[in-house]
KOLTI-218724 format. One line per field, with one value per residue (C-alpha): y, z, x negated; residue number from 1. Coordinates in Angstrom, 3 decimals, decimal comma, padded with zeros to 6 digits. Each point is the difference from the previous one (the first is absolute). Example, Ala and Ser with C-alpha at 12.3 -4.5 7.8 and 13.67 -1.06 7.14 Angstrom:
BEGIN
north	(-004,500;003,440)
up	(007,800;-000,660)
east	(-012,300;-001,370)
num	(1;2)
//
This chain:
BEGIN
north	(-016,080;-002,461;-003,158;-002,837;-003,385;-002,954;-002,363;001,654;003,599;001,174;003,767;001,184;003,235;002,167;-000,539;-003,580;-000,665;-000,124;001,232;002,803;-002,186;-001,714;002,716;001,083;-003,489;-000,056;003,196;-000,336;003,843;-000,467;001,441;000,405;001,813;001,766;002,310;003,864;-000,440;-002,468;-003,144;-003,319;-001,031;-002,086;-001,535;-001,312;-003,047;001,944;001,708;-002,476;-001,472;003,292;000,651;-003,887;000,161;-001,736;002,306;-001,395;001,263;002,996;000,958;002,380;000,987;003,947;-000,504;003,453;-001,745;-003,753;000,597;003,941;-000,179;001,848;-000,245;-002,205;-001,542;002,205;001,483;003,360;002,394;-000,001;003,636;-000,357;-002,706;001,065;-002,452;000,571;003,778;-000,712;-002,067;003,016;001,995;-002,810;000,951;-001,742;-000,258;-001,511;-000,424;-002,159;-001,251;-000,794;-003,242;-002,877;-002,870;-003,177;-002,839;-001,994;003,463;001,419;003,383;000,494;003,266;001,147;002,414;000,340;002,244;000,612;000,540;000,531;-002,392;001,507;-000,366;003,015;002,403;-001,266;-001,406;-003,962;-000,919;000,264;-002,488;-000,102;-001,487;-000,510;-002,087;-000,581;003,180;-001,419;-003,306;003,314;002,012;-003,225;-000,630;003,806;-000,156;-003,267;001,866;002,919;-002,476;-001,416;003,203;001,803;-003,119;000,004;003,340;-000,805;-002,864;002,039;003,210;-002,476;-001,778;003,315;001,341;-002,953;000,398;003,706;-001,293;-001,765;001,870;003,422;-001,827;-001,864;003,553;000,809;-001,717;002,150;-001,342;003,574;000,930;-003,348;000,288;003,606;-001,153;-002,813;001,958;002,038;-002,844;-001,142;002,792;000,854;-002,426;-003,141;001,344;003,500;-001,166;-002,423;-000,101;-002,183;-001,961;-001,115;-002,247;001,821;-001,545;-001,504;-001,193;003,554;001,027;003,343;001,947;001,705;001,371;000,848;001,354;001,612;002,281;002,958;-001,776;-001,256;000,332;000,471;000,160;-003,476;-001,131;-001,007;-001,995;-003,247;-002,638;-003,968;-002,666;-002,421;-003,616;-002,152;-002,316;002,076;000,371;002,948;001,357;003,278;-000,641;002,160;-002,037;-003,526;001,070;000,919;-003,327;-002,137;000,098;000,341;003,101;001,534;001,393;002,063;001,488;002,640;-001,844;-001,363;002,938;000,845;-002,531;000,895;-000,571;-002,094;000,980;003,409;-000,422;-001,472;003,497;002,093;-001,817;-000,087;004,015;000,272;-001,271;001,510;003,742;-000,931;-001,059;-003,127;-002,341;-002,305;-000,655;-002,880;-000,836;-002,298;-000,899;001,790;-003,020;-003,813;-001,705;-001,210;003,477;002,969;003,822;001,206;000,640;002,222;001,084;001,544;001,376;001,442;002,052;-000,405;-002,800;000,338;-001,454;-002,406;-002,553;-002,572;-003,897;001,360;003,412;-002,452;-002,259;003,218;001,565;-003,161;000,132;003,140;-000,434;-002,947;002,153;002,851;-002,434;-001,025;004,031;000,590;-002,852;000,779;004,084;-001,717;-002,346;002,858;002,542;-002,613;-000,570;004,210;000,337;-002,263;001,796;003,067;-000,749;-001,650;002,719;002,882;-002,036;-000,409;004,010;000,620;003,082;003,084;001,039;003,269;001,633;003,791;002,923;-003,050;-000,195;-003,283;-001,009;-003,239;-000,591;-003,164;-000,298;-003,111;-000,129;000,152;-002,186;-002,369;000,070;-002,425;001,059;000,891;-000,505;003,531;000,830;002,744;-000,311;002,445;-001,262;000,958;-001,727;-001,202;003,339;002,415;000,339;000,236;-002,400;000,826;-002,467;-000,443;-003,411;-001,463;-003,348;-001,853;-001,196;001,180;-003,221;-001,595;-001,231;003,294;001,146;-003,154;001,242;003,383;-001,726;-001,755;002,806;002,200;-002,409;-000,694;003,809;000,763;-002,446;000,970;003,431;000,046;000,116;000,944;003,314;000,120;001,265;-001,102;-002,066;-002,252;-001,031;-000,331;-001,920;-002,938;000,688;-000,845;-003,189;-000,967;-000,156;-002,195;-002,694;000,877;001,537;-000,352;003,395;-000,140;003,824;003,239;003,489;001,641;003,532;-000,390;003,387;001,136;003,191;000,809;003,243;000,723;001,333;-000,685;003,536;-000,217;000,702;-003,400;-001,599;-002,687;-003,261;-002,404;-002,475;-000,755;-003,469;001,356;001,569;003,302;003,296;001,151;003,649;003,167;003,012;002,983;002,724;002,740;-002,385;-001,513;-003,811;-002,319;-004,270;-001,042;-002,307;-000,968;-002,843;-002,390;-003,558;-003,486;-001,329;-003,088;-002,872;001,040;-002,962;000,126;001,582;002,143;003,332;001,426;000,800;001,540;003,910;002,446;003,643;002,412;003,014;003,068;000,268;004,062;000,593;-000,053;-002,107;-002,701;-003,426;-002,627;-003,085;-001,988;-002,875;000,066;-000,786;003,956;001,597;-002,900;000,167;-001,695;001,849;002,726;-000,213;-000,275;003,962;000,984;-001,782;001,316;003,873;-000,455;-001,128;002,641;002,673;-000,693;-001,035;003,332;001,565;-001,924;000,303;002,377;-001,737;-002,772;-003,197;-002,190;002,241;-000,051;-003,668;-000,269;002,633;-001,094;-003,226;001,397;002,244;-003,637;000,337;-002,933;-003,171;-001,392;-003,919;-000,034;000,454;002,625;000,257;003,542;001,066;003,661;001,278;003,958;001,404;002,687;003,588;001,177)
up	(039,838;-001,999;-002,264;001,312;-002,448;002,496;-001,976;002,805;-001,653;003,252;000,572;002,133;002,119;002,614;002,579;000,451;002,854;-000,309;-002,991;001,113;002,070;-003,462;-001,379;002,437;000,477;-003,747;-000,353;-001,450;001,840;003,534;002,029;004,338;001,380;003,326;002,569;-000,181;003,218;-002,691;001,260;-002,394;-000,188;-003,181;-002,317;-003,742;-001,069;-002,552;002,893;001,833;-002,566;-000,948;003,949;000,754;002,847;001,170;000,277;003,289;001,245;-001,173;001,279;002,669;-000,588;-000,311;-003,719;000,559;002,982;-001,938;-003,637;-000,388;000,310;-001,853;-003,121;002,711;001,717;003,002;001,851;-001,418;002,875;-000,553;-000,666;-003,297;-001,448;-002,861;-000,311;003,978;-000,419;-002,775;002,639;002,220;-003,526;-001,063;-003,876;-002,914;000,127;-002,034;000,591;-001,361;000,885;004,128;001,109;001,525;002,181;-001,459;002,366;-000,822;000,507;-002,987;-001,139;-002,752;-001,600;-000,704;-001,516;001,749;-000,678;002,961;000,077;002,669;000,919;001,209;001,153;000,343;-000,602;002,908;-001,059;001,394;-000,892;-003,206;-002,563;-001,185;-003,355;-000,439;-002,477;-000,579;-001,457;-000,583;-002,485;-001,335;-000,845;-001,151;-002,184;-001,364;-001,331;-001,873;-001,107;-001,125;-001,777;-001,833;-000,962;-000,807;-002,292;-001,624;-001,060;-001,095;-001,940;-001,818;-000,911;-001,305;-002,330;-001,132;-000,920;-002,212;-001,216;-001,149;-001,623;-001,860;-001,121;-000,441;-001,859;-001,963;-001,155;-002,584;-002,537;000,046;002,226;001,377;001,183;001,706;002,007;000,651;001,636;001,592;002,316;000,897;001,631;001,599;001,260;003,239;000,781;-000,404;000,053;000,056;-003,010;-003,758;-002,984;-003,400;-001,540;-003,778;-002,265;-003,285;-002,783;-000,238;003,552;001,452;002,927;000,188;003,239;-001,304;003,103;003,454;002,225;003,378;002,549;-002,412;-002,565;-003,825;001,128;-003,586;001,134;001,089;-003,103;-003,525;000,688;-001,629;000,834;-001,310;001,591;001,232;-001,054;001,516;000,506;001,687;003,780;001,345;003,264;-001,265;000,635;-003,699;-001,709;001,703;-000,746;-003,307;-001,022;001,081;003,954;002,407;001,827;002,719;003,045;001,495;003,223;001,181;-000,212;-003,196;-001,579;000,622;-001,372;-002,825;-003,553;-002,182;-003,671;-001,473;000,122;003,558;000,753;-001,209;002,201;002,887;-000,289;-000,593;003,602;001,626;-000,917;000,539;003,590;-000,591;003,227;-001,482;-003,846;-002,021;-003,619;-002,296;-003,931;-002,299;-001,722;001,111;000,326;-004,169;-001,084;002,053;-001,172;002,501;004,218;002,312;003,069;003,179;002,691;003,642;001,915;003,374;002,145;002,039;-002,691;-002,159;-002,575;000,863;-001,730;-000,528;-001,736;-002,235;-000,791;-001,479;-001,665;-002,029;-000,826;-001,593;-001,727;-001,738;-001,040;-001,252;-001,919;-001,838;-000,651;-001,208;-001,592;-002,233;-000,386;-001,827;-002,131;-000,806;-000,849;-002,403;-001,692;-000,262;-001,001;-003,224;-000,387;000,132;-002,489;-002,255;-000,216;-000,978;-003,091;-000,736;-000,046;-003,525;-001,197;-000,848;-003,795;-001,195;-002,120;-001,799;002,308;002,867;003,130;001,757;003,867;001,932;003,965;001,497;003,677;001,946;003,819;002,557;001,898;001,485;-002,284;-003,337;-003,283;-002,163;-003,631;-001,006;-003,521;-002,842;-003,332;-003,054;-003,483;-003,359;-002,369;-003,652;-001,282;002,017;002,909;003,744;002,176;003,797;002,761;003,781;001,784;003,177;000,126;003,435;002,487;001,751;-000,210;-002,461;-002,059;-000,171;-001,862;-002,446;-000,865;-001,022;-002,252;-001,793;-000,277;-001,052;-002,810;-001,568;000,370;-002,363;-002,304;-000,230;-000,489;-002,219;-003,321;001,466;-001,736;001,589;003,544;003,223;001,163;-002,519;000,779;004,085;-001,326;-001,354;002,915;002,507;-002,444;-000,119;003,610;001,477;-002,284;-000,837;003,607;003,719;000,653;001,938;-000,271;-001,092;-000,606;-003,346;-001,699;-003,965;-001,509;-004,236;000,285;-003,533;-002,654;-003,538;-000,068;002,505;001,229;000,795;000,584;001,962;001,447;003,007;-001,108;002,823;002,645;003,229;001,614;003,623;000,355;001,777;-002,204;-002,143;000,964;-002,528;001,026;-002,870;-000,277;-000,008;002,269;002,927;000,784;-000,630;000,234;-003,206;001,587;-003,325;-001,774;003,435;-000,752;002,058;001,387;-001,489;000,977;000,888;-000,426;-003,479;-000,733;002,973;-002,283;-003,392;-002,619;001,413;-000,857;-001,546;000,893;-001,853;000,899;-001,850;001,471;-000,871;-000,001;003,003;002,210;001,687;000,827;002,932;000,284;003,312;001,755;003,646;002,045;-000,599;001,315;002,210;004,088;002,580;002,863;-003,296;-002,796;-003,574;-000,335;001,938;-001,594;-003,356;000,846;001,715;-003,199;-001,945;002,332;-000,522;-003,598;-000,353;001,939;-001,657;-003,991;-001,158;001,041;-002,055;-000,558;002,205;002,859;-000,041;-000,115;002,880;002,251;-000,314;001,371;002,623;001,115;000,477;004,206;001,800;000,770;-003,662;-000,697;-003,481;-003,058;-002,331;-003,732;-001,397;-003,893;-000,799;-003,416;-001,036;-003,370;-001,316;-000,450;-004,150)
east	(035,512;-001,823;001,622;-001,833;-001,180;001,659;002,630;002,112;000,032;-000,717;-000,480;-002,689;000,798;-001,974;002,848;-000,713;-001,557;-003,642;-000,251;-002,794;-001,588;-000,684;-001,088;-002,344;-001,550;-000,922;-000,992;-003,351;-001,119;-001,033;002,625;-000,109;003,011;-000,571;001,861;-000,629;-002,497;-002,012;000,667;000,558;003,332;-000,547;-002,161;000,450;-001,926;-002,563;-000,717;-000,948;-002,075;-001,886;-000,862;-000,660;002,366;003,357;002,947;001,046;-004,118;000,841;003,815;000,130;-003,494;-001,151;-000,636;-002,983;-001,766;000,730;-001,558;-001,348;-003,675;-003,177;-002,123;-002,145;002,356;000,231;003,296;001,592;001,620;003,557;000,270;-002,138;002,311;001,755;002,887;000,350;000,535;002,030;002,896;001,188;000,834;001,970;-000,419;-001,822;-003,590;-003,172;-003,723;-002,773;-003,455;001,189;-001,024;002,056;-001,833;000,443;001,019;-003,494;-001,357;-000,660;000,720;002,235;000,339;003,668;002,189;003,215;003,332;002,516;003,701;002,937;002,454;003,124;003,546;002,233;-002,608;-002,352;-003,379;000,413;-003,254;-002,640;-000,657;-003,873;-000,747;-003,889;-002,175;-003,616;-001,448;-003,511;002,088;001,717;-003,108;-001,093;003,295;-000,066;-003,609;000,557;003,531;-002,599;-002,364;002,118;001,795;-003,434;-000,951;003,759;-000,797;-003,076;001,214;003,181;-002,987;-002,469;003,398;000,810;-002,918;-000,848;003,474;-000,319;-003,687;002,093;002,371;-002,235;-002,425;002,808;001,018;-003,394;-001,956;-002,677;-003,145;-001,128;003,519;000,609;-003,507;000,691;003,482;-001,464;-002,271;002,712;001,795;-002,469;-001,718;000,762;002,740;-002,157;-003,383;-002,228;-001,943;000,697;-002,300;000,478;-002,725;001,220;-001,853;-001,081;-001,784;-003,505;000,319;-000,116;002,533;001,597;000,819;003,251;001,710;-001,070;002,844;-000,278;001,471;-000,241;001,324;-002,039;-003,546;-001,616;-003,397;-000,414;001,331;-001,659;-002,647;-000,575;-002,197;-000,722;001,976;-002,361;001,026;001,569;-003,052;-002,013;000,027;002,286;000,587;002,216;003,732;000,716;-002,603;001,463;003,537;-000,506;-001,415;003,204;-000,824;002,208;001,654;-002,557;000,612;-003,095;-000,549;-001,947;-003,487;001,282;000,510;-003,889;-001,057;-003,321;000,712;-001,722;001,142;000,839;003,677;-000,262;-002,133;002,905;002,636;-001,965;-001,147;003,697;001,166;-003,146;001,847;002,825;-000,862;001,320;000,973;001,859;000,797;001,628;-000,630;002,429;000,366;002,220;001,523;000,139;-003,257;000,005;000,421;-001,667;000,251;-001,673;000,177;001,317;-001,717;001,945;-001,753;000,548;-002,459;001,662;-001,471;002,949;002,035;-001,697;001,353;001,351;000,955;003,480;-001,388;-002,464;003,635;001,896;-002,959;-000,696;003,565;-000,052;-003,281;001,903;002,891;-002,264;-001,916;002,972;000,898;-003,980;000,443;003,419;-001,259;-002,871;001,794;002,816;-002,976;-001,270;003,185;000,085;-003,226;001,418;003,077;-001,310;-002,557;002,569;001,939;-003,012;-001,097;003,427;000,843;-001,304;-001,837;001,729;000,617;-001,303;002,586;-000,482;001,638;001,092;-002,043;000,790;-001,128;000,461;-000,725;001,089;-000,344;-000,049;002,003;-002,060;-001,770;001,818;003,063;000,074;-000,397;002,690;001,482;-000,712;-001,360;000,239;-000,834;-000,394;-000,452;000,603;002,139;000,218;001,528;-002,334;002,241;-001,469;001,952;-000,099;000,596;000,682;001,044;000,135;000,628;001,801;-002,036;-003,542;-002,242;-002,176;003,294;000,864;-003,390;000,300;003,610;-001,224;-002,434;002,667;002,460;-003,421;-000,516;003,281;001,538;-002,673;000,186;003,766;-000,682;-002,654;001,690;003,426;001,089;003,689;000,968;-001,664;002,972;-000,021;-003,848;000,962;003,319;-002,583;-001,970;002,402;001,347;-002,838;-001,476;001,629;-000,828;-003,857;-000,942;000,152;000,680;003,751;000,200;-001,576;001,270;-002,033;000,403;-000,915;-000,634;-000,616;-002,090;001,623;-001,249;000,552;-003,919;-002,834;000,420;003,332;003,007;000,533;002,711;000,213;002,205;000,499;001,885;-000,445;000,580;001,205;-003,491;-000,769;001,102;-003,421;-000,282;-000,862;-001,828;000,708;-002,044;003,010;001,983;000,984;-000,971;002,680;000,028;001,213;003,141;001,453;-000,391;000,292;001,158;-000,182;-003,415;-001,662;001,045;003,758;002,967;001,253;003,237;-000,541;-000,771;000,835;-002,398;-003,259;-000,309;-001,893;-000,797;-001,939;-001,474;-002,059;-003,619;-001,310;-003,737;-001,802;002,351;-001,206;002,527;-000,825;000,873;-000,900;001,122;001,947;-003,144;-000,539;003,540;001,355;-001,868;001,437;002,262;000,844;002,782;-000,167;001,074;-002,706;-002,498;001,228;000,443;-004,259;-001,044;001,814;-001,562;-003,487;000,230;001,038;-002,576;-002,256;000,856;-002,167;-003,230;-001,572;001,605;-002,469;000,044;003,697;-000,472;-001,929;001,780;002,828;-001,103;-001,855;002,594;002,035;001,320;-001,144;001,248;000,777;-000,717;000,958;-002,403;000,023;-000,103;-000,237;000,196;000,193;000,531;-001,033;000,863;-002,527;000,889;-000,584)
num	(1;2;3;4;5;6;7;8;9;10;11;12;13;14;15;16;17;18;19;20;21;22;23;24;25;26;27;28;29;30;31;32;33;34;35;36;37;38;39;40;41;42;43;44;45;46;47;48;49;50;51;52;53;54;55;56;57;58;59;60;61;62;63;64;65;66;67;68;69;70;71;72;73;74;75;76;77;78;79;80;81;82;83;84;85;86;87;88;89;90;91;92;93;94;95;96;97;98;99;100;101;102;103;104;105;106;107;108;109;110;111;112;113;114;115;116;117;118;119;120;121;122;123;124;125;126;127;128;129;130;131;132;133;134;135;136;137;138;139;140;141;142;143;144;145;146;147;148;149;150;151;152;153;154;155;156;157;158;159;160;161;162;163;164;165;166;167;168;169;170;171;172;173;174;175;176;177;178;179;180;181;182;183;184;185;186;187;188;189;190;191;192;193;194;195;196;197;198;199;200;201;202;203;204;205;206;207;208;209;210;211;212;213;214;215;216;217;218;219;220;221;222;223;224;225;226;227;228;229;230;231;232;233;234;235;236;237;238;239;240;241;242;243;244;245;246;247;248;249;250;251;252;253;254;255;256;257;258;259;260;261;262;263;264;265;266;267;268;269;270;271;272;273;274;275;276;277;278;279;280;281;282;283;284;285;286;287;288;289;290;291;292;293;294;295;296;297;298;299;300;301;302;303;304;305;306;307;308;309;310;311;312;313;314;315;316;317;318;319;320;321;322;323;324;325;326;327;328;329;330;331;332;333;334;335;336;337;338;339;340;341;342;343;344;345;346;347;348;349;350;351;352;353;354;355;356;357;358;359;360;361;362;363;364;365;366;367;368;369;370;371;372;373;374;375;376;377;378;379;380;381;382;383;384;385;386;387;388;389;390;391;392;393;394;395;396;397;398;399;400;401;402;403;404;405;406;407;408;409;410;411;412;413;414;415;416;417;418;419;420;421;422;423;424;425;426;427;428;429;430;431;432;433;434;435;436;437;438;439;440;441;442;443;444;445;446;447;448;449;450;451;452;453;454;455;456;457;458;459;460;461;462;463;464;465;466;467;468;469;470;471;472;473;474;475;476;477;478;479;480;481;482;483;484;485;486;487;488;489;490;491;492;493;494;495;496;497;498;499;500;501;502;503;504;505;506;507;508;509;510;511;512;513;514;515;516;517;518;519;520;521;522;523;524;525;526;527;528;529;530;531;532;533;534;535;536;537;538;539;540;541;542;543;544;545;546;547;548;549;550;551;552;553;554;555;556;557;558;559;560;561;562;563;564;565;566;567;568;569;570;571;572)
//
């Protein structure tokens, strides 16, 4: 039962009369009805309109000997009709590719499905429902098309989308060309290479990808860019002086070269087998880094205008990542440099061995505020520090500076304990600094002679525990003497402690910063209890090698810096 819309309310019902005569005459599926021997007994108007004849010439016609004819337009014998055979069984049938003469006579080509009419379990008749199966091929393959280029579309969105965000994920050039071809090769093309500007005009080939993955040997070279002036026919040479995007074909791609660099991209798609290739900036027009060539060897499936659209969109966006790994390796560069010259030489101090490694993160992360310092002071003392200060960026380096400065101006003629010097510090910082935060250990190697027997003074602002290796002992982090990090909300902390602690002959004491216990996906314990172990294992060798294998022995996947100082006492 369906509500109807009339102002009347009026409900619609299939036991009206008429009602499936309605429905029948607007049907939009032509529809004959006929008696089991195959006669027409009626005929709907879209069948009438798909044979091109009146159902009042067609009534009480033999609907096989009426419209069933051949591919060519001849008769078919009864016995080989398939909806005919289908009438005496009186169940459901289908079939496809028959023929039905038109009225104009013309042969349409149908499919057809077949059911029983019946009334107390005798078949009455057969109701034939048939359409135009060449309109439906027709209809399906546009339905295909359309699909097939759908797909197309939603691959081509998302690979530019994963460029994106892949690429969005590094700073480092290498690793963001290395990741590029691996998007693009296979599921855009079978072959990519990278042209980058370098300096005095020269242009790099950096990275060629293929099927097998980095092809190194068809990397390296470098050859002049041309000017722009001068006449070019090379698609990397055109590109590369603010042209825009090119699509080759096959004869394209053969083209002879007439420069050096236009030589190595054209022997570069000659062994590749190149049938079809496209080459687009890396950057906008005003600013180019460089160009990125795709390729395809089969002719079967060249480039096409859409394939030249979405290349030259992601040449734009890794532009813009060349662009700000460049500009971030700059700033680095700086940083890192900053911070060497500002990690003072070591003191040399009778029966004291000192050694200092600082380690920047790796490539790709941003420098830190990591620094040690060792100094001595106005009454003879050697003062030991470690420090981080908040933050991994340019800011952060400055910050250490500052704190570098003023911590030993403080100490210098300070003869008192270690918390009073950080106390100034941290009053201090706020007002004369930018640094928002920073965790410190300040140490007072102290000794009634210069042979000993010495004594560590110090405090620690929330800073990792130094640890001690003793010659007749086991390893221990020295966890006393902890107090509030720089830069902590007054009033949040008491008075900021001091430990001390007896250092015999021939131990050795570390102090480091977290970059060297803390890796992602492990916990603070566990980075504690590694560096234990092969401190231990490695305290009897000398002080620099410890140094250096301990950093080396660092697991993978830190992107912190490190600052190292290790203190060893001499034996009489």
């Amino acid at each position: 039962m369906v509500e109807g819309a009339g102002d009347e309310g009026r409900r619609w019902s299939a036991a009206e009369p008429g009602f499936w005569r309605q429905v029948v005459e607007q049907l939009g599926t032509a529809l004959i009805v006929m008696d089991p021997a195959g006669q027409i007994l009626a005929v709907n108007p879209a069948a009438e309109r798909l044979l091109g004849r009146a159902a009042t010439a067609m009534r009480g016609e033999d609907a096989h000997d009426l419209l069933h004819r051949d591919a060519h337009g001849g008769r078919i014998p009864r016995e080989q009709c398939p909806l005919h055979r289908a009438l005496p069984e009186g169940g459901v049938a289908r079939g496809e590719g028959d023929h039905y003469l038109r009225g104009d006579g013309r042969l349409v080509a149908i499919s057809w499905s077949v059911s029983p009419l019946t009334d107390d379990g005798s078949v009455k008749g057969m109701a034939v429902l048939f359409d135009d199966a060449a309109g439906n091929r027709s209809a399906r393959r546009e339905r295909a098309a359309y699909t097939s280029a759908l797909e197309d579309l939603t691959e081509r969105l998302t690979l530019v989308a994963e460029i994106t965000d892949v690429l969005g994920q590094t700073l480092e050039t290498d690793e963001a060309l290395v990741r590029l071809g691996r998007l693009l090769v296979p599921r855009l093309a079978d072959w990519a290479a990278v042209d980058l500007r370098a300096g005095s005009g020269q242009v790099h080939r950096v990275a060629v990808t293929g099927p097998e993955g980095r092809d190194a040997a068809q990397e390296g070279r470098r050859e002049r860019l041309p000017e722009a002036g001068e006449v070019a026919r090379s698609p990397l040479v055109q590109v590369l002086n603010g042209g825009d995007p090119v699509l080759q074909g096959q004869a394209g791609t053969a083209a002879p070269p007439d420069s050096p660099l236009a030589a190595v991209h054209s022997g570069f798609l000659q062994a590749v087998g190149a049938t079809s290739a496209i080459t687009v900036p890396l950057g906008s027009r005003s600013q180019i880094a460089g160009a990125l060539t795709v390729v395809r060897t089969d002719p079967a499936h060249p480039f096409d205008t859409s394939d030249l659209e979405v290349v030259s969109d992601i040449g734009r966006r890794v532009g813009l990542v060349i662009d700000n790994a460049r500009r971030f390796g700059r700033q680095r560069a700086v940083a890192e440099a900053m911070q060497r010259n500002l990690l003072a030489p070591l003191p040399r101090f009778a029966r004291m061995q000192l050694a200092a490694r600082y380690q920047p993160a790796p490539a790709g992360s941003q420098v830190g505020g990591d620094w040690y310092d060792a100094f001595e002071l106005k009454d003879g003392t050697l003062a030991l520090v470690i420090g981080d200060v908040v933050g991994h960026d340019l800011t952060a380096a400055a910050g250490m500076a500052q704190l570098h400065g003023i911590l030993r101006s403080l100490a210098w003629d300070h003869t008192g304990p270690p918390s009073a010097v950080v106390d100034r510090l941290d009053d201090a910082m706020p007002v004369i600094t930018t640094v928002p935060m920073a965790t410190l250990v300040l140490a007072r190697v102290e000794g009634r002679s210069p042979t000993g027997p010495w004594t560590l003074q110090w405090t620690s602002a929330g800073h990792p525990p130094p640890l001690l290796l003793t010659p007749d002992g086991p390893a221990r982090y020295l966890e006393a003497g902890q107090g509030l990090l720089l830069g902590a909300p007054p009033g949040t902390g008491g008075s900021r402690p001091n430990a001390t602690q007896p250092l015999p002959a021939g131990s050795t004491l570390l102090l480091y910063t977290d970059g060297l216990i803390e890796i992602p996906g492990s916990d603070l314990d566990t980075g504690l209890s590694r560096l234990r172990r092969h401190a231990v294992a490695l305290a009897h060798e000398p002080l620099d090698t410890l140094c250096d294998q301990l950093l080396a022995r660092m697991p993978p996947g830190s992107a912190d810096d490190v600052a190292l100082l290790a203190l060893r006492l001499s034996t009489p």
